[in-house]
Steps between C-alpha positions, in 0.01 A plus 500: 500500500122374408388128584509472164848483444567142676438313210782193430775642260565328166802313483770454202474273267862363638251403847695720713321712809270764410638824565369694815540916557769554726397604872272378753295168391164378597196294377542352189863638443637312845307200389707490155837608706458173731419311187834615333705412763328152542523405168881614433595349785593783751379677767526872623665596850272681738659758722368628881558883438471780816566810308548694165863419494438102540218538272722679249758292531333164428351692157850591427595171522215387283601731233874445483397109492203546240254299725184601642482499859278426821486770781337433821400637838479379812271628766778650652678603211233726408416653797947564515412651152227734612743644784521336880426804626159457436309474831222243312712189440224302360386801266840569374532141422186565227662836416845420416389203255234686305789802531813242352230373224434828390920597466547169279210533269634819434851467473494102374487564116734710497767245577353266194391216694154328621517532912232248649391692835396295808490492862619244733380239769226609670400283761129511711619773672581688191174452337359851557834665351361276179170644538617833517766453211154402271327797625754735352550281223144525398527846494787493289288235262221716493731797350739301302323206353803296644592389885729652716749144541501192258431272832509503876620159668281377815643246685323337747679159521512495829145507491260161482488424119151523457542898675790577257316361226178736541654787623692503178207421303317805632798753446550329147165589412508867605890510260364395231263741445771693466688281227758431826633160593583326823782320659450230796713312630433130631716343754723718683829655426741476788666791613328841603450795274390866641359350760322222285603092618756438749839425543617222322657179758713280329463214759092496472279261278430700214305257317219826493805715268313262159165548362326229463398485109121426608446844643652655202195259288270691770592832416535439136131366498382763733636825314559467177198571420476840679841637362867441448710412762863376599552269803819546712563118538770393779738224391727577808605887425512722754551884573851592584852329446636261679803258541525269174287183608230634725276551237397210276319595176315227358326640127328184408296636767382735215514256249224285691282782533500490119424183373211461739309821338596408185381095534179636705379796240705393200716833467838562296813451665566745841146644509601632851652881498733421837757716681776434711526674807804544685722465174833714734762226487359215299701268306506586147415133389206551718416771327469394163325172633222700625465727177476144303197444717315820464628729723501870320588711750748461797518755818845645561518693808803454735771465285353818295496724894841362532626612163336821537649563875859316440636813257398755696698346849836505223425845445489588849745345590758618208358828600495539871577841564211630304238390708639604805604866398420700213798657441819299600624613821839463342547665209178659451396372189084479459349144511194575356500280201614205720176541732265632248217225492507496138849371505448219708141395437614457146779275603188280625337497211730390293581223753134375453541570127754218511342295733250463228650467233622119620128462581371583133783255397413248746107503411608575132295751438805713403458635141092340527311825520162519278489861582499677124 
């Protein structure tokens, strides 16, 4: 595709979304997907994927529940999707996101849908996978007039604010040149992710989990006019599930962050893009508070390993024998289609399939795609 097909879509005269091509999205086409789901009030689950069947199985989902989708990478989720065996950790890490990006865009408009590709938190540490995700996405730009992934997310909120700030800045200004956005994220999200935060203690002070609404002005001031962006704003969430009770979302949090941009710079309503991170095990209430306040995009990792993992112990377990003989030391009868990884991988899938389905109703995107 050449540059010069991000241009904004016309919409109907009834005012509904523009229509988008279905497959991968970037640039201009993103920035109209985020607007969609703003605007109709909804916003679109974003899924941790490690391999082609998680990454198929969260565009099968998107399909059967005709909305468009977010698939994202961790640092350790690509390098898992490049192969462990690889001897160069951090190399594979660079590999197996540019390789994952490359099996989407080809396989993503073929299940009718818009797919929004991003990676996940990256903290200091991480920068130079970052770096070395641009390099091969610059390559990519140079031969397909498009980028690689819609956005990578740096997250450096455990960082001073004034470090976080300018370090995003200068990676914003290198994405945009390539028609990509960014995601922050400003005050920290308990919990740990592939390696990213820490475990999450229910009897500490976490008066640090919520964002305080004058760092989001900061950032807002600071990069909007480099390039889009998204901010990862903490109202309390955090990675993982835990008891009911530990973990006490507070979405006026978000709400706050709002009305201050929009009294300082005079903006519509919700001129924030935010996201919620560590969305496994929220309160559906919750939910649909945050989406009221701007949120458009909500991480769902856990529950989604759990619902990919959970059908595949049932399956072992109603079929024991076949995976410890291959031929039952009984009767003789063959067990290959019981331990034939195509059997029980797509017992998986369709475990995450469901998994997400509740998710596209709970972020109502169900039935919302623009893809056409």
């Amino acid at each position: 595709m050449c540059r010069s097909e991000f241009r904004p879509r016309r919409r109907s005269e009834r005012g509904e979304p523009a229509k988008i091509a279905p497959g991968v999205v970037t640039g201009k086409d993103y920035q109209a997907l985020v607007s969609a789901c703003k605007a109709g009030g909804y916003a679109l689950p974003a899924v941790n994927a490690t391999s082609t069947h998680t990454v198929n199985a969260v565009m099968e989902a998107a399909a059967e529940n005709n909305s468009d989708i977010i698939v994202q990478f961790s640092n350790s989720g690509a390098q898992f999707f490049a192969g462990k065996g690889l001897s160069d950790g951090a190399k594979a890490k660079v590999l197996g996101a540019v390789a994952a990006a490359q099996h989407i865009h080809y396989l993503a408009g073929h299940y009718g849908i818009c797919v929004v590709l991003h990676t996940d938190h990256a903290n200091k540490k991480l920068i130079p996978w970052v770096e070395g995700m641009l390099d091969e996405g610059e390559k990519y730009y140079e031969q397909h007039g498009r980028p690689l992934y819609s956005s990578h997310m740096l997250d450096l909120s455990a960082e001073p604010i004034d470090e976080n700030l300018s370090e995003c800045a200068r990676l914003l200004t290198r994405m945009a040149k390539m028609d990509m956005s960014i995601e922050i994220e400003l005050g920290v999200t308990g919990g740990e992710e592939d390696g990213v935060g820490g475990e999450f203690d229910d009897s500490a002070d976490n008066s640090h989990l919520y964002t305080q609404p004058e760092d989001v002005l900061r950032a807002y001031e600071m990069l909007t006019p480099i390039g889009h962006f998204s901010v990862a704003a903490s109202f309390g969430n955090v990675h993982g599930v835990y008891k009911p009770g530990n973990v006490k979302l507070r979405p006026e949090i978000l709400k706050n962050s709002q009305d201050l941009v929009e009294e300082k710079h005079g903006t519509g309503k919700n001129p924030l893009h935010l996201v919620f991170h560590g969305g496994s095990g929220s309160e559906k209430q919750k939910i649909a508070q945050a989406i009221e306040f701007g949120v458009m995009k909500m991480n769902i990792d856990t529950d989604t390993q759990f619902a990919f993992a959970k059908p595949v112990g049932q399956f072992v377990e109603e079929n024991a024998k076949a995976f410890k003989f291959q031929i039952d030391p009984d009767d003789g009868t063959p067990f290959k289609r019981f331990y034939d990884p195509r059997k029980w991988l797509r017992e998986a899938e369709r475990g995450m399939v469901d998994r997400l389905t509740e998710a596209c109703a709970d972020l109502g995107s169900a039935g919302r795609s623009i893809a056409g």
